[in-house]
Each structure stands twice: as C-alpha cells, then as structure tokens.
N, C-alpha and C positions, 0 to 999 in steps of 0.2 A: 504494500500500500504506500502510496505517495503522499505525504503531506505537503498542504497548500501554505502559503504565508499566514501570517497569522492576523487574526480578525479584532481590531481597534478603532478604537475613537481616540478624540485628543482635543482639548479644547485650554484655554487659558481662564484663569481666573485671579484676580490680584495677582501678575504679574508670575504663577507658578502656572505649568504646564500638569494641566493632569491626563494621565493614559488611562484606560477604560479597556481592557480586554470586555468584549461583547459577548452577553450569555449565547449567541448564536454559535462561537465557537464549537466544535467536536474534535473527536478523535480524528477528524482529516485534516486540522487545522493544527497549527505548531502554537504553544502557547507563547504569550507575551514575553513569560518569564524566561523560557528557553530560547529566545528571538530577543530580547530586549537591545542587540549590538543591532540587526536591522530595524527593530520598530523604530532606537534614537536617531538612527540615521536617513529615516522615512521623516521625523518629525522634524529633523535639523534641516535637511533641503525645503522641507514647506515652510520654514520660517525661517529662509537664508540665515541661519544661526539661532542658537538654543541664545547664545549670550549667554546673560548671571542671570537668566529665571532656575527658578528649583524648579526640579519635577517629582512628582509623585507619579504612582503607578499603582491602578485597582485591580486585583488578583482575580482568576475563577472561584476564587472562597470568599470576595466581596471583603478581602481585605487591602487598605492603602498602608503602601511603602515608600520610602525617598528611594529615589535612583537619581546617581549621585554621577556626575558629570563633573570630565575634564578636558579641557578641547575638545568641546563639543562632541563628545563621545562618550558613553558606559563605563564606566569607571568600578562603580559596586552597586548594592542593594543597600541602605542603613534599615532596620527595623524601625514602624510607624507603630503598626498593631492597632489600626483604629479604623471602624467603618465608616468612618464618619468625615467625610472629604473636606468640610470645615474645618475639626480639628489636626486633620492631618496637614492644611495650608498654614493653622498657627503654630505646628509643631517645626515644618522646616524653615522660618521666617523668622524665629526669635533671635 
C-alpha cells in the first residue's frame, strides 16, 4: 500500500501558525507527525517564510504541541499537552 501526503490545515492566529492534521486522514494518508519536515516546508513556501511566528501542531488524538523551528525548518516537537489551541498560543508566547 502507498501512502498519500498527508492531510492538513494551517491557518495563523496572533501571529503563531497553527497545523491541524484533519480527522479525514487514514491509514492511506502519512501522519503530520511522521511528515512534519514536508508539512513545514509546505507551510514555509505558502508564507514565503515561517519568520519568528511559533507554531503549534494539533495531533490525530486532538492534542497541541510546539514545533519548534530553525531556519525555517523542523527543528523538534517541545510538549504543549493541551487541547485547547488558546492555551497552547499562551503557552508558546510567554
């Protein structure tokens, strides 16, 4: 079986980038998490540069995470732990 790129949203809010893996995903689809170097780099050319916005990233388990960028590129994962995409925009911002 071949898996397809993987299935996302991405939208800005106070100046952080948040990524939305879509419950439409399946097993023919690659998750966000395991894709996260092509998903930045799908979001970095539609916004000719990430720049210094944070991003966060919402899981298949509807949890947010920071994804932590360096030149414009994937860097790591820091743990969020929070479903809640408000708290997770005050938590990478302080």
């Amino acid at each position: 079986m071949i898996k397809r790129d993987s299935v996302f949203s991405w939208y800005i809010c106070n100046n952080t980038i948040i990524i939305k893996e879509l419950e439409t995903s399946s097993d023919l689809h690659i998750s966000v998490t395991n894709n996260i170097e092509n998903v930045i780099s799908i979001v970095n050319k539609e916004l000719n540069g990430i720049g210094n916005r944070k991003v966060i990233y919402r899981d298949s388990d509807l949890i947010y995470d920071e994804v932590i960028i360096k030149d414009n590129r994937f860097s790591e994962f820091k743990c969020i732990n929070t479903q809640s995409y408000l708290d997770a925009i005050k938590k990478v911002n302080k």
